[in-house]
MDAnalysis code that builds the backbone (N, CA, C; Angstrom):
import MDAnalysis as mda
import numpy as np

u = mda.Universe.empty(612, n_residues=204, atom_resindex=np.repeat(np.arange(204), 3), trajectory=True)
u.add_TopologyAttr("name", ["N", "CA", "C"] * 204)
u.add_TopologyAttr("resid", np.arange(1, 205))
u.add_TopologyAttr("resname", ["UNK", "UNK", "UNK", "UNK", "UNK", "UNK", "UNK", "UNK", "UNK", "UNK", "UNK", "UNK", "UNK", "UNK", "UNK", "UNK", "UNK", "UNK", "UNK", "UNK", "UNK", "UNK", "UNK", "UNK", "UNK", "UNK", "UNK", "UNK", "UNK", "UNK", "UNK", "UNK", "UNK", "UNK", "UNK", "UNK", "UNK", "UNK", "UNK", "UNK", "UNK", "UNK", "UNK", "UNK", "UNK", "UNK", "UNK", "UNK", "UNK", "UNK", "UNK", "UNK", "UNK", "UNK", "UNK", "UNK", "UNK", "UNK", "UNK", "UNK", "UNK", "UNK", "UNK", "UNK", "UNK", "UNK", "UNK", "UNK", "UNK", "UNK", "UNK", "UNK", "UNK", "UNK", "UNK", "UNK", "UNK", "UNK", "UNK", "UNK", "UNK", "UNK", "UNK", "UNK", "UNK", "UNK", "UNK", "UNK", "UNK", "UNK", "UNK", "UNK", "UNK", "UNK", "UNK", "UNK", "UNK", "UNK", "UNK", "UNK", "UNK", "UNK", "UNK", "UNK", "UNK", "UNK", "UNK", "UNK", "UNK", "UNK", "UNK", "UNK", "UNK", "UNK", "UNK", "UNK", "UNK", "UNK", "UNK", "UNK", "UNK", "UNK", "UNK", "UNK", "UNK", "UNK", "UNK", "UNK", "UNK", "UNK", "UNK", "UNK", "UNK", "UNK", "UNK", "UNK", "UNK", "UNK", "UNK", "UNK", "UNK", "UNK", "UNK", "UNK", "UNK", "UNK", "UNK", "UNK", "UNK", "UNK", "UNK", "UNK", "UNK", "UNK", "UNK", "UNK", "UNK", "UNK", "UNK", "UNK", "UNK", "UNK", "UNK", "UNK", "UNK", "UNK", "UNK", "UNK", "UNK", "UNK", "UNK", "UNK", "UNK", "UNK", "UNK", "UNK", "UNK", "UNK", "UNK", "UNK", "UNK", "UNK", "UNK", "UNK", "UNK", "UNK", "UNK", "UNK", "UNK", "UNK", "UNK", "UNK", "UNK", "UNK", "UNK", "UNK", "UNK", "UNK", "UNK", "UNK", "UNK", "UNK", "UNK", "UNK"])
u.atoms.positions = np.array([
    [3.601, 22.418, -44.106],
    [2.805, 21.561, -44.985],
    [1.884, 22.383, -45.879],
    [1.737, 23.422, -45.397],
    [0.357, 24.099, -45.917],
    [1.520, 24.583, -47.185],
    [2.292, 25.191, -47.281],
    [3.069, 25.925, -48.448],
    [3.337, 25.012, -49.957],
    [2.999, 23.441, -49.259],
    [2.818, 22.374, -50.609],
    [1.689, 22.602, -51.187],
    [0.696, 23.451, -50.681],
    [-0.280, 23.135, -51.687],
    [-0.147, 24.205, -52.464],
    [0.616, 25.247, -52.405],
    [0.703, 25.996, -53.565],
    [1.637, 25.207, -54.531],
    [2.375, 24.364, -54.874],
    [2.913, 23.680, -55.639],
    [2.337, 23.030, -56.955],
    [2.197, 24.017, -57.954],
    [1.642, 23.484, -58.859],
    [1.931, 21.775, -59.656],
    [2.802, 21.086, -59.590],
    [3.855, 20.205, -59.699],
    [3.011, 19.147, -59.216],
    [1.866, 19.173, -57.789],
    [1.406, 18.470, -57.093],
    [0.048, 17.835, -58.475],
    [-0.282, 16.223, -58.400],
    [-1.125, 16.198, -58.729],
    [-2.424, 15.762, -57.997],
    [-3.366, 15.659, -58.200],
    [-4.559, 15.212, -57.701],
    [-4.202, 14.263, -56.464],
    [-4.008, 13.459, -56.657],
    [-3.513, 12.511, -55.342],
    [-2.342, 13.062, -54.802],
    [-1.397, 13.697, -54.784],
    [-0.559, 14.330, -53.873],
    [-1.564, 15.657, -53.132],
    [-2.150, 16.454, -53.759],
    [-2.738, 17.492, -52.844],
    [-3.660, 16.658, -52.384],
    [-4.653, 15.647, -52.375],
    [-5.635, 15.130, -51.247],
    [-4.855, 14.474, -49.712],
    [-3.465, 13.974, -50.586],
    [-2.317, 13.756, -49.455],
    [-2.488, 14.412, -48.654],
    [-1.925, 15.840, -49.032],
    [-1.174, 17.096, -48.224],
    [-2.574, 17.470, -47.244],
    [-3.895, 17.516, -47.846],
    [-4.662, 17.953, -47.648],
    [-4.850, 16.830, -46.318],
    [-5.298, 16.094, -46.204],
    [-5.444, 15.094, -45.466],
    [-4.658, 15.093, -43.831],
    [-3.055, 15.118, -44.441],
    [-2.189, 15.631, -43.424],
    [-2.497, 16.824, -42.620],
    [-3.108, 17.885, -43.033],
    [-3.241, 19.622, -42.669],
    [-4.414, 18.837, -41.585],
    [-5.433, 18.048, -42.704],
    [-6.488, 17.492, -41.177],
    [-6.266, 17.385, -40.059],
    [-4.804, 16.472, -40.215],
    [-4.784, 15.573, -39.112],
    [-3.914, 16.249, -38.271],
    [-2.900, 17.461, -38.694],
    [-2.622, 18.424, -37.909],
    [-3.787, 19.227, -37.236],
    [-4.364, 19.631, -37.742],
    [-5.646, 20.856, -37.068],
    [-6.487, 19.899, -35.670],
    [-6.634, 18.716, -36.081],
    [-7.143, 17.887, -35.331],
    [-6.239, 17.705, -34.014],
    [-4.893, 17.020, -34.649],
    [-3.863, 17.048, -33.257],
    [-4.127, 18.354, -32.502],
    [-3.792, 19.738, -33.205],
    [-3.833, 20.374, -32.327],
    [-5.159, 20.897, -31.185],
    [-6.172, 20.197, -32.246],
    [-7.482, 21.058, -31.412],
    [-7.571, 19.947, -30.636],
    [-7.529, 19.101, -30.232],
    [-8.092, 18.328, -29.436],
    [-6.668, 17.745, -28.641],
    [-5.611, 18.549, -28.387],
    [-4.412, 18.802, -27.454],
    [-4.880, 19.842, -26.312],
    [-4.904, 19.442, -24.942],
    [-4.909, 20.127, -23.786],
    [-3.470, 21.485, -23.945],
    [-4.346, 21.853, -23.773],
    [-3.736, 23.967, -23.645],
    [-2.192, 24.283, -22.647],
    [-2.995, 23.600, -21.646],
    [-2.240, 23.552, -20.592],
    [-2.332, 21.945, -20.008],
    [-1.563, 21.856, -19.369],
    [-1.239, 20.521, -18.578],
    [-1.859, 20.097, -17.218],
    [-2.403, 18.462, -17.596],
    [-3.142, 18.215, -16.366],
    [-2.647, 18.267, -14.682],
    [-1.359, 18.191, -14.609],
    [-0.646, 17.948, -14.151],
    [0.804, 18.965, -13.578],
    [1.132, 19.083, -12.911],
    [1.935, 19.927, -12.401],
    [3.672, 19.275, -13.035],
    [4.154, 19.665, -13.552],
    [5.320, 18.885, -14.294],
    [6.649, 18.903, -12.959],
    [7.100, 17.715, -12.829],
    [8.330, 18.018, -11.855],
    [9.437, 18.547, -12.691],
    [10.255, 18.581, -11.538],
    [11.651, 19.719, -11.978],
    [12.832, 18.695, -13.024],
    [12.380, 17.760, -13.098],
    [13.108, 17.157, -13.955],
    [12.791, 16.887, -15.552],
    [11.341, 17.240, -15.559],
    [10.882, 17.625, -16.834],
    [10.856, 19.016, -17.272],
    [10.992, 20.305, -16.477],
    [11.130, 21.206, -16.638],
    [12.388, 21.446, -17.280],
    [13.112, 20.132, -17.049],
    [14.633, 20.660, -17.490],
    [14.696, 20.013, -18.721],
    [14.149, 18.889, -18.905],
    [13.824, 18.095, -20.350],
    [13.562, 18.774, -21.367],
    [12.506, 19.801, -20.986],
    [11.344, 20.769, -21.694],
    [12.538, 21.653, -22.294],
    [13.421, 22.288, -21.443],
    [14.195, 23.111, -21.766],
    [15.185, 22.880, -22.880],
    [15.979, 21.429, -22.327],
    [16.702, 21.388, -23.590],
    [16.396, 20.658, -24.594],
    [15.101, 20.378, -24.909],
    [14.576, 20.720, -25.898],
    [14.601, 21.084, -27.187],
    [14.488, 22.872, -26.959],
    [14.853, 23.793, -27.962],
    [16.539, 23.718, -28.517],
    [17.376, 22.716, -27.268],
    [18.787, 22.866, -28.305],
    [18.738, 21.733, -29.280],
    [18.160, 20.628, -28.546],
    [18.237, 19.410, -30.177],
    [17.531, 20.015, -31.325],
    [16.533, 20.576, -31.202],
    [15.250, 21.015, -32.108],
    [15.905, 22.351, -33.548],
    [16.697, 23.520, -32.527],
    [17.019, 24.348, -33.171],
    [17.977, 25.009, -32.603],
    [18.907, 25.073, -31.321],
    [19.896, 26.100, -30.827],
    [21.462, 24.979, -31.467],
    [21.400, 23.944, -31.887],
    [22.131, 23.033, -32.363],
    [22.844, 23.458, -33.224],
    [21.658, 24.157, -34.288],
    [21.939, 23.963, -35.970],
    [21.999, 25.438, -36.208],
    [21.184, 26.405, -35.231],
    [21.684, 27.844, -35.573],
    [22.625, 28.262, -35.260],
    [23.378, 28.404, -34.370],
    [24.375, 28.497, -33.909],
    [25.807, 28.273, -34.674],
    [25.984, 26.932, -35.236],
    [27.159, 27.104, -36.129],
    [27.016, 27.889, -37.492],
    [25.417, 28.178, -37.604],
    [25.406, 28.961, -39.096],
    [25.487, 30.065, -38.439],
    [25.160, 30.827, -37.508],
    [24.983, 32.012, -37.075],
    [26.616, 32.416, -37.184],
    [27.876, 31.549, -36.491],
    [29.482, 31.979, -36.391],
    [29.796, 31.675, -38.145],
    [29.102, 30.827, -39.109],
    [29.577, 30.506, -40.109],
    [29.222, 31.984, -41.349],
    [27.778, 32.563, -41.239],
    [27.594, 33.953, -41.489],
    [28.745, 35.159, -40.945],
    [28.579, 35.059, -39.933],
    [29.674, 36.176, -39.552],
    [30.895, 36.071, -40.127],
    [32.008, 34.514, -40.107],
    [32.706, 34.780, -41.008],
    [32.874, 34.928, -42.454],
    [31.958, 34.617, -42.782],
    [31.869, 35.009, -44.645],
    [31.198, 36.617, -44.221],
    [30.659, 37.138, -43.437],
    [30.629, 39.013, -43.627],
    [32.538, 39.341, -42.920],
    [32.769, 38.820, -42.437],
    [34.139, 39.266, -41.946],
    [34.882, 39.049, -43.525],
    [35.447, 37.936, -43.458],
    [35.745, 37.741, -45.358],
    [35.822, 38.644, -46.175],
    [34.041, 38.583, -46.332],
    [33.625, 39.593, -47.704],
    [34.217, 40.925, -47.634],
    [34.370, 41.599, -46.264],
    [34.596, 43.268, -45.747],
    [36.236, 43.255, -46.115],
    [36.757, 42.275, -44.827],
    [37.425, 42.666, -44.213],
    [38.887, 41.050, -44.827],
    [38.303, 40.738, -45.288],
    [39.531, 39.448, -46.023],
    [40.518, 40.234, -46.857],
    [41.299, 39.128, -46.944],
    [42.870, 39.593, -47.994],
    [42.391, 39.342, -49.274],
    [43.084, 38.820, -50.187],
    [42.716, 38.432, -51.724],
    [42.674, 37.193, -51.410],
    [42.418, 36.211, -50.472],
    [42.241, 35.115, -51.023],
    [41.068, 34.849, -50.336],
    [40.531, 36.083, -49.666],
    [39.039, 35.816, -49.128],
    [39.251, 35.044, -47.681],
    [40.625, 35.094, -47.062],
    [40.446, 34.487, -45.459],
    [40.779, 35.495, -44.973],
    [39.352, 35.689, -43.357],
    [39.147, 36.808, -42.724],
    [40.452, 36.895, -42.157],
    [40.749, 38.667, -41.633],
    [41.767, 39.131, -40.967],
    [41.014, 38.909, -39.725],
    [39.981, 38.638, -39.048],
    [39.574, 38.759, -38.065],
    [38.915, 37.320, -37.575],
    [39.229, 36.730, -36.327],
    [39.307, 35.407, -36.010],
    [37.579, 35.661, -34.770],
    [36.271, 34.762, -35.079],
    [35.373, 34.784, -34.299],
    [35.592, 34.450, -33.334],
    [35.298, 35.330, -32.471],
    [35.582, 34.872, -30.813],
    [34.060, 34.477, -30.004],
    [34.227, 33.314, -29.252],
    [33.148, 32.592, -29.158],
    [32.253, 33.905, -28.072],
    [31.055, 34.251, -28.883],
    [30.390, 35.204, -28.769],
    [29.050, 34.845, -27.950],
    [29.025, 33.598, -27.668],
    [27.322, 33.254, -27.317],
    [27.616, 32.351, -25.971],
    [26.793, 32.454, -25.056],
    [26.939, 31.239, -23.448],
    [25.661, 31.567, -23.577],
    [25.333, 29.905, -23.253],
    [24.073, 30.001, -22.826],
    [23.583, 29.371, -21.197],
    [22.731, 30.257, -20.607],
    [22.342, 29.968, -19.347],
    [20.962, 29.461, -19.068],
    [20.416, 28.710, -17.738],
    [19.127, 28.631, -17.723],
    [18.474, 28.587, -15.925],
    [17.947, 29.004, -15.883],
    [17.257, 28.983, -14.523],
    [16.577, 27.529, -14.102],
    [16.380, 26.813, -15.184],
    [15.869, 25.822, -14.609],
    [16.742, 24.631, -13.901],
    [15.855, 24.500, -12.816],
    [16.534, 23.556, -12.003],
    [17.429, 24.139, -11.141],
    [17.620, 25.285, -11.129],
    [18.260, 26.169, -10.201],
    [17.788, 27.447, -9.666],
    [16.307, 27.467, -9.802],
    [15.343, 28.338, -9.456],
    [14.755, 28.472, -8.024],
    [15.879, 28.928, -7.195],
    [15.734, 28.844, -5.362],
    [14.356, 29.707, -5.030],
    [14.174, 30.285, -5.828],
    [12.858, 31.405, -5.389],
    [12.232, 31.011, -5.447],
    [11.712, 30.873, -6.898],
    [10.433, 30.725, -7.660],
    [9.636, 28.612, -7.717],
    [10.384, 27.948, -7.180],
    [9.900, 26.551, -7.235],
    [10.832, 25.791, -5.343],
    [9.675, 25.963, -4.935],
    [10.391, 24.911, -3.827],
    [10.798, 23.545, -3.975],
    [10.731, 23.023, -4.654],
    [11.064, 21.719, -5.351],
    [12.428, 21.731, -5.597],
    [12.929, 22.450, -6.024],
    [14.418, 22.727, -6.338],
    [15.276, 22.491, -4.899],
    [16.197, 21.652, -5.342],
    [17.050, 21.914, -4.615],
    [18.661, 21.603, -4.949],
    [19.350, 21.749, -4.095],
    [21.286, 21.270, -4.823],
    [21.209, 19.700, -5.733],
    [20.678, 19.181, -5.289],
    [20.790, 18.114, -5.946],
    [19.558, 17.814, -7.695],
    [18.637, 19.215, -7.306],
    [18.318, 19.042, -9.005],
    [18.985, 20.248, -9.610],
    [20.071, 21.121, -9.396],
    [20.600, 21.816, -10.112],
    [21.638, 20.709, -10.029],
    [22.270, 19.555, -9.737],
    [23.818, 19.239, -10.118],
    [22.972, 18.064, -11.129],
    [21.683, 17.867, -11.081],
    [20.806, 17.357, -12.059],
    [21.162, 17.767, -13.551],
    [19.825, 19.193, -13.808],
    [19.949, 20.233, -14.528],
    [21.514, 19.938, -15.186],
    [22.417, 20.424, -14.251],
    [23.839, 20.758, -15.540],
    [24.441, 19.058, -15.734],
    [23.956, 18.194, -14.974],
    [24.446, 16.919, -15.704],
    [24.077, 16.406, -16.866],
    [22.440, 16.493, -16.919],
    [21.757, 16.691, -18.192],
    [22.085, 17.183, -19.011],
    [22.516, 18.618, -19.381],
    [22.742, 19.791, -20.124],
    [24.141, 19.358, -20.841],
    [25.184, 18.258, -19.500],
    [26.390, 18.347, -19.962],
    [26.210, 17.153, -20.768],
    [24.857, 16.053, -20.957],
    [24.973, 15.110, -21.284],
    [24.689, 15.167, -22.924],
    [23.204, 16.280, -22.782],
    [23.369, 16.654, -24.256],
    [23.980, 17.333, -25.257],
    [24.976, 18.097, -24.567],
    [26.052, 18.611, -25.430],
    [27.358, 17.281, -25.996],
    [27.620, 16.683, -24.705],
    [28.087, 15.216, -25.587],
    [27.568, 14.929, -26.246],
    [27.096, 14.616, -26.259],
    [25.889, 13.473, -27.036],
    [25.365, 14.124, -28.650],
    [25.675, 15.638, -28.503],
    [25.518, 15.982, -30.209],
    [27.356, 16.176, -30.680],
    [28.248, 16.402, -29.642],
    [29.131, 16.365, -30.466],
    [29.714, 15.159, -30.932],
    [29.593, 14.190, -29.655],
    [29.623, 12.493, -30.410],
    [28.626, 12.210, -31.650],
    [27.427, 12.847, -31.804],
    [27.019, 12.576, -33.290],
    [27.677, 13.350, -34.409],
    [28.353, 14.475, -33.988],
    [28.962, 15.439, -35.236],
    [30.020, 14.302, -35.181],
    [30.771, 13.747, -34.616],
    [32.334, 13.194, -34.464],
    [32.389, 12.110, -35.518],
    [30.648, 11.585, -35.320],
    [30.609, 10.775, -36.131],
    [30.581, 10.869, -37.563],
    [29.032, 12.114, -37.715],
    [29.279, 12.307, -39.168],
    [30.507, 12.714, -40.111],
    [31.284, 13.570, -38.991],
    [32.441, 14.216, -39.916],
    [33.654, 12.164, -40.018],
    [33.344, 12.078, -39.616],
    [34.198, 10.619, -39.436],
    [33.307, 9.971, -41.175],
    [32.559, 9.767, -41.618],
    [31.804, 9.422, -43.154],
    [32.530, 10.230, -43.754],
    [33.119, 11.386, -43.540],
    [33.245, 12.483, -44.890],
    [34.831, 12.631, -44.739],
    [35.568, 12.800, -43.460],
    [36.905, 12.903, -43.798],
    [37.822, 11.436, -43.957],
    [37.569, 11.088, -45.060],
    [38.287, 9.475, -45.820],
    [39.379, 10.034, -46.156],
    [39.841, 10.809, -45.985],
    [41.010, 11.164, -46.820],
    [42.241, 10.322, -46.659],
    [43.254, 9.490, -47.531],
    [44.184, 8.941, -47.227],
    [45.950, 9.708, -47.127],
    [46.231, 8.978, -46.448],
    [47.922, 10.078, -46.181],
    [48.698, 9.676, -47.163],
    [47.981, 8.454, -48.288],
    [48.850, 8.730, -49.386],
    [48.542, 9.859, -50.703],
    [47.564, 10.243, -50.682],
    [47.039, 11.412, -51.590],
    [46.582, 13.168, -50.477],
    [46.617, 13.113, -49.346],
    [46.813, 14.310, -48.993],
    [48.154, 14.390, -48.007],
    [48.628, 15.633, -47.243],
    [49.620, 15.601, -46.221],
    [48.957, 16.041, -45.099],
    [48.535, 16.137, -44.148],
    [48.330, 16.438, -42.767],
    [49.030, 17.832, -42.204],
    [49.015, 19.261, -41.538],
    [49.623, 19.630, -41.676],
    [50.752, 19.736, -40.200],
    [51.713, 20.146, -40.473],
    [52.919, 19.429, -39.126],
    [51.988, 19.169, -37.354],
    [51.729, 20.659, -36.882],
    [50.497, 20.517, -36.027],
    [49.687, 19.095, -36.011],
    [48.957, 18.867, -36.637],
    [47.930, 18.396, -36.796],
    [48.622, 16.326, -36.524],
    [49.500, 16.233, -37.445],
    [50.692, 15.246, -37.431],
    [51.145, 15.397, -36.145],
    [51.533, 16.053, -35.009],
    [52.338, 16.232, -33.933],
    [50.835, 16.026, -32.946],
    [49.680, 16.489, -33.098],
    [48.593, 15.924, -31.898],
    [48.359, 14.773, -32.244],
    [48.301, 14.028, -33.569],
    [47.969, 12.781, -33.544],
    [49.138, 11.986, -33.361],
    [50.124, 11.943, -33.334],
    [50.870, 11.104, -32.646],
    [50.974, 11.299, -31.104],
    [50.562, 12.384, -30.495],
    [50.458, 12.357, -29.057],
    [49.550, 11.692, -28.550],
    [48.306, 12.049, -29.362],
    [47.417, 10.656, -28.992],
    [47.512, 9.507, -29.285],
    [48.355, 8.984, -29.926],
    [48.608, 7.710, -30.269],
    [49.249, 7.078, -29.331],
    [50.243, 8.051, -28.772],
    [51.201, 7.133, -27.713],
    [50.109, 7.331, -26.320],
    [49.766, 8.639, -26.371],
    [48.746, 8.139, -24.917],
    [47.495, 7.138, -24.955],
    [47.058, 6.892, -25.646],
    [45.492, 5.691, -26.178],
    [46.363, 5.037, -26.725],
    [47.707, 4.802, -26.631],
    [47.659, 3.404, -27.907],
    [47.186, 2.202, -27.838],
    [46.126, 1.773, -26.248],
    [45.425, 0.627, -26.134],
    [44.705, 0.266, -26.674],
    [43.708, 1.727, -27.437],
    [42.654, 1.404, -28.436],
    [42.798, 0.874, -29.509],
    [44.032, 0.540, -30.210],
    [44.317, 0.030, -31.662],
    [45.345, -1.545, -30.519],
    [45.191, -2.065, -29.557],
    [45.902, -2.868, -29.653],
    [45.714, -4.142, -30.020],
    [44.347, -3.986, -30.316],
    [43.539, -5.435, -30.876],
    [43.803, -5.263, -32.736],
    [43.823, -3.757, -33.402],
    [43.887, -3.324, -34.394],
    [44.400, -2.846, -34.537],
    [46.173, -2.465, -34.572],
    [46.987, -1.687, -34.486],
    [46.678, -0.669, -36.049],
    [46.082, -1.932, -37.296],
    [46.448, -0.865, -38.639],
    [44.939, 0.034, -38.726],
    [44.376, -0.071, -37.891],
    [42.575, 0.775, -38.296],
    [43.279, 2.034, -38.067],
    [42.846, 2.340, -39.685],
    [42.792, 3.940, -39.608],
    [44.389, 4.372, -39.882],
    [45.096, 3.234, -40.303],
    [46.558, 3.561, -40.228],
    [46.682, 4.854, -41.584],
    [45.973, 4.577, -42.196],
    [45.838, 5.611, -43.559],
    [45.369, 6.637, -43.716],
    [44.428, 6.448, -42.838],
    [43.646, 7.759, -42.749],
    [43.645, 8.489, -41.176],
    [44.857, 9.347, -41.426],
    [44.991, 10.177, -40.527],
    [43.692, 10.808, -39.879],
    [42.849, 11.717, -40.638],
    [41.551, 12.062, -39.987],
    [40.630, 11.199, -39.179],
    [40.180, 10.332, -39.902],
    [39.684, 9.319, -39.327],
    [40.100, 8.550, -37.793],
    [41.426, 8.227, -38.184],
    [42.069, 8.151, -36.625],
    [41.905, 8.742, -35.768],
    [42.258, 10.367, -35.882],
    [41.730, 11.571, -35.162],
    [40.650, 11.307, -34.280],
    [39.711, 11.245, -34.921],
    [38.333, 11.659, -35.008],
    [37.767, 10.085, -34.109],
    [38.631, 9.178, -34.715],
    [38.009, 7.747, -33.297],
    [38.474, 8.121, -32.198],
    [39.459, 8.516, -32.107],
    [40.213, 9.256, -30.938],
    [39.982, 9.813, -30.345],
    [38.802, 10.884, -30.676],
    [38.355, 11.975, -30.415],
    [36.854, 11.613, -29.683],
    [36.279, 10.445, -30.449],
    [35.315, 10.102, -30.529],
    [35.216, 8.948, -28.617],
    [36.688, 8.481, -28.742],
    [35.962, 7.403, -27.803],
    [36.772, 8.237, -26.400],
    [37.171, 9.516, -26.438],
    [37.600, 10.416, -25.117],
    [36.311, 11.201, -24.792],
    [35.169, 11.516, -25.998],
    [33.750, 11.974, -25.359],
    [32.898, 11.129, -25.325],
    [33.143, 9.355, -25.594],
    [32.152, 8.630, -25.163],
    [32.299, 8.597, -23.525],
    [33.344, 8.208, -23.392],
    [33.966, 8.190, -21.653],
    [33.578, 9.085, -21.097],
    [33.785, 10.446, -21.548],
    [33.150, 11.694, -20.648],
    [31.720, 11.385, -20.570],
    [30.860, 10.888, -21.616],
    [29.299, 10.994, -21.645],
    [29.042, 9.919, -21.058],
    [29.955, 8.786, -20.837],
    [29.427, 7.547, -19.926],
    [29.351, 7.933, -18.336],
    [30.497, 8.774, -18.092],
    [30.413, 8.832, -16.689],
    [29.203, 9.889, -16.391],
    [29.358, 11.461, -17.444],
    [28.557, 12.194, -17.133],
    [26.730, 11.061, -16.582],
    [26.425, 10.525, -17.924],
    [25.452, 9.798, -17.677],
    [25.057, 8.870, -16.504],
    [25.859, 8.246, -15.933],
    [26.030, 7.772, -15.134],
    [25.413, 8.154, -13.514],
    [26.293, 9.684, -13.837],
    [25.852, 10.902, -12.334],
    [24.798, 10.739, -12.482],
    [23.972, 11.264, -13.810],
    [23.067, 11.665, -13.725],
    [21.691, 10.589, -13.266],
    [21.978, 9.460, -13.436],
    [21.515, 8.345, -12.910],
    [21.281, 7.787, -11.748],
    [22.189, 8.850, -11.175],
    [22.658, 7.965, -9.470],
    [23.519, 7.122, -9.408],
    [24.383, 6.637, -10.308],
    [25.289, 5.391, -10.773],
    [26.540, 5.630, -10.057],
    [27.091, 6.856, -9.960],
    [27.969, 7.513, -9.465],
    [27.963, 8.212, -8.438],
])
């Protein structure tokens, strides 16, 4: 917020805005406890944690493999600029929490099968939102593009194995190959994230 007020562009009533806001930040923060009244259980410890992936390990991460291949490209590409060299998934991420036998007696088997139910819930749960967005953008119809053979040969495999899901709607999506895909795709990680969720509930 503070970098708007160098914005010359701003007039009189936009910088008393900005200004106003910076208040009410300085304020939030000064009059926010440092530390916590309270001893946090192991199930917020794990909350706390993943956290940082909705916030920012989400969104760096595919730019971080999407950089590397445009430096692979730029070096090491043919003439049409596609790398000779294929990214190999370079990053796992681990965490102690909720599986910390030493350091927290609180822990036990049943908040580490916690911990990774959680963990497995929010990794669904952002790729069911990517499934979705890319589902707005790939409209493409199979009468103005082609699919390529691959791609044509998994979606008819899923068609004959799910073909219950179109049996109320056999033509949704009859055109748009991607799209089909991608519901397809979409309602095999809702199921995984229903049950995952579920565990994690006690439901299961």
């Amino acid at each position: 917020t503070h970098g708007q007020l160098d914005n010359p562009a701003l007039n009189k009533y936009q910088r008393a805005e900005v200004i106003e806001t910076l208040r009410s930040q300085i304020q939030t923060l000064w009059k926010t406890d440092e530390v916590r009244s309270f001893k946090p259980q192991v199930r917020d410890e794990i909350k706390n944690g993943l956290y940082y992936f909705h916030e920012s390990i989400f969104q760096a991460v595919p730019m971080l493999y999407r950089n590397l291949e445009r430096g692979l490209s730029a070096v090491y590409g043919d003439e049409g600029g596609k790398a000779a060299v294929r990214i190999p998934c370079l990053l796992r991420f681990g965490s102690w929490i909720g599986g910390d036998r030493d350091g927290n007696p609180f822990v036990t088997p049943e908040t580490t099968a916690l911990a990774i139910r959680l963990q497995a819930q929010d990794i669904l749960r952002e790729y069911l939102r990517r499934v979705e967005e890319l589902n707005h953008h790939l409209t493409y119809s199979s009468s103005l593009v082609t699919p390529s053979p691959m791609f044509s040969a998994c979606l008819e495999a899923d068609n004959r194995q799910m073909s219950a899901l179109f049996a109320d709607a056999p033509h949704q999506y009859a055109q748009e190959p991607y799209r089909r895909k991608l519901f397809l795709m979409y309602h095999r990680l809702r199921h995984n994230y229903e049950q995952v969720r579920a565990r994690a509930e006690g439901h299961l």
